[in-house]
N, C-alpha and C positions, 0 to 999 in steps of 0.2 A: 504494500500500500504506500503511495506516493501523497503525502501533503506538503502545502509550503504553508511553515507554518509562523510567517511573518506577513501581512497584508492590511493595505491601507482604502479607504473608499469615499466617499463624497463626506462622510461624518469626521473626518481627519482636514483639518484648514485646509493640506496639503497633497491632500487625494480628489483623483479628477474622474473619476469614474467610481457609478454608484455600486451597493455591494450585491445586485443582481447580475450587473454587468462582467464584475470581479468572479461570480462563481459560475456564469457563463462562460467565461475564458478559461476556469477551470476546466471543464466538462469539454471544449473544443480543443485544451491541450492535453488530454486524458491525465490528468490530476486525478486525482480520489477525492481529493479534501482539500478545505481550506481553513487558515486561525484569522478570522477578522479583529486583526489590534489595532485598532483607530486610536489616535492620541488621545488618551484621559476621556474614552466615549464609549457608550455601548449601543449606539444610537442606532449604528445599521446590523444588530444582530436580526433582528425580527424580517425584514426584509432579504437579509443575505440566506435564514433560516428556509425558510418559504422558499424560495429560489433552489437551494440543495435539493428541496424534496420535491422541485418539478424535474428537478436535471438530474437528479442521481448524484448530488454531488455531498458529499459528507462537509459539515459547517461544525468548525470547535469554537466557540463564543471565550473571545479572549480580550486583553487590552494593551495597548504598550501603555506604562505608567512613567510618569515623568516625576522621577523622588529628588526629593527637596531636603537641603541641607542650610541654614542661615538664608531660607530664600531665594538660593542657585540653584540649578539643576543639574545634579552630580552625577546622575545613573539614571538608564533607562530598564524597567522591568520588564517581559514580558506576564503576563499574568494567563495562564492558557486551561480551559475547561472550567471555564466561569459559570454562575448561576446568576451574581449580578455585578455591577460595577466597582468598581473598588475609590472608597471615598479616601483612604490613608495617602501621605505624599513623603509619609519621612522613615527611612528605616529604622528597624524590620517591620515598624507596623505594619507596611502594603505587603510584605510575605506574609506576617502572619494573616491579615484578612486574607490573600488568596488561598492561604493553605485553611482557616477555617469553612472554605467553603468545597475543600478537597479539589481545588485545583493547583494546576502545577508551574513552578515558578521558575523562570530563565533570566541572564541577564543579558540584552541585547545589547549588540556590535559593542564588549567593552572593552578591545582596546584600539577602537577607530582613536586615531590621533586627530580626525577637521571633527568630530565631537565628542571629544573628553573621553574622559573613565574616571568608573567610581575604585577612587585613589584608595579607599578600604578591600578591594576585592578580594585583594591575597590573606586578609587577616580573617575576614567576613565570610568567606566562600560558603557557609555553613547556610546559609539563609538561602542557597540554588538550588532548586533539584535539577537542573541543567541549566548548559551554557551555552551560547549560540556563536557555534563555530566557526560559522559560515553564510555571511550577511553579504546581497548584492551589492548594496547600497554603499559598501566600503568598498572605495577606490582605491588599495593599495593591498594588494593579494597577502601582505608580507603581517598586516595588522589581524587579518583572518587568523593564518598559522600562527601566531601569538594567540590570540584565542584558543586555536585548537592544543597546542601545548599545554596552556592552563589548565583545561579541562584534563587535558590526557594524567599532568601530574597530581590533580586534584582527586584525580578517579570521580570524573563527573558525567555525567550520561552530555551529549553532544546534539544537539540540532540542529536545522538550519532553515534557510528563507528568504524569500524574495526581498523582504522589505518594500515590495510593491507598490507605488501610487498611483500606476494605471492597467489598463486589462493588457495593456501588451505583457509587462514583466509578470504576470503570474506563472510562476513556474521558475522563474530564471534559479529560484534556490528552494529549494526543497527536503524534506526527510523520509526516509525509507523504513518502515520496520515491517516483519510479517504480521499482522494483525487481521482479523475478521470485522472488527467494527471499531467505534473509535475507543471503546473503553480497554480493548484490547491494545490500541497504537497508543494510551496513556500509558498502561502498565509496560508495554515493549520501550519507551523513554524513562521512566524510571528505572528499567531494568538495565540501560545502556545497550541494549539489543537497537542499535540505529545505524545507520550509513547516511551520509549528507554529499550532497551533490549542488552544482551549482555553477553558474556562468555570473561576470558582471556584470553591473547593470551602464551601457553607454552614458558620455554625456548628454546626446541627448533624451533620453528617456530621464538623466535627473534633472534637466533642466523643468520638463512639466513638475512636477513638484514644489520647485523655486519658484516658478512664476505661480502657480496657486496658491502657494503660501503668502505672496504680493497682490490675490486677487487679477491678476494677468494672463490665467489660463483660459482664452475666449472660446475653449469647447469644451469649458467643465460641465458635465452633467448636474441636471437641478435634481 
């Protein structure tokens, strides 16, 4: 079973296509699944839901969470197998509510060098049930394998993902595990049973994101 299990959709400032569109492209690039982590939003699970179960396509209701330290933003969460949103901004609170709601908690692109890392990761790691290894969205191949090293010396189960903001990159990154349904592709990432695969994502495809984020993207979906 192939999911990418990082995606952005109209409910993200900076996602330009809505989350029917997003698991449309699933299902046209034979994906199984997808994690809808829209920034700090749970806005397009209901619609992205609905959408999975016209197309066949499996939908894990997730969020990227943007944590807060003195008010900056140190670390991005991903928060995956959600029931609801997650209101915490500071660690470990946002693990703990994710993990109170038994879902499962990853840290996304943390050693992308153009956004940061949370400078606690090495002392912290305890607060991840995995790590995202493998994020399109990072332009510099060399910041991934830093990633993927951590995990490997941490003995951390390993992810990966498009980090998506429109229907072309769905897919570009993705996770692998054998599972029959998604509670089984939960318990195969906790277990470290994963393979992660993945291409960059071009400048242009992150330029749509940047100008969305500016309100500049003139064929964002309403």
């Amino acid at each position: 079973m192939k999911i990418d299990l990082h995606l952005h959709t109209t409910a993200s400032i900076d996602g330009v296509h809505s989350p029917k569109t997003i698991v449309r492209a699933a299902r046209e690039k034979k994906i199984d699944g997808v994690a809808i982590t829209d920034h700090d939003s749970v806005a397009g699970w209901r619609e992205a839901v609905k959408a999975g179960k016209e197309h066949g396509v499996l939908v894990i209701k997730g969020e990227e969470i943007a944590v807060l330290k003195n008010g900056a933003v140190v670390a991005h969460v991903l928060g995956l197998f959600l029931d609801e949103g997650i209101r915490a901004r500071s660690m470990p609170e946002v693990t703990d509510e994710i993990h109170d709601q038994n879902g499962l908690t990853a840290i996304a692109h943390p050693f992308d060098r153009l956004r940061g890392e949370y400078g606690d990761l090495w002392k912290h790691s305890g607060y991840f049930d995995a790590v995202e290894v493998f994020n399109s969205h990072t332009l510099f191949d060399k910041d991934n394998q830093i990633a993927r090293d951590f995990a490997d010396k941490k003995k951390k189960p390993m992810i990966g993902g498009s980090d998506g903001h429109s229907k072309y990159e769905v897919g570009f990154g993705y996770t692998e595990a054998r599972a029959d349904d998604l509670e089984g592709f939960r318990k195969a990432i906790l277990k470290g049973r994963t393979r992660v695969y993945g291409k960059r994502t071009g400048l242009l495809f992150h330029s749509f994101s940047v100008l969305a984020k500016r309100g500049l993207y003139p064929f964002k979906e309403k």
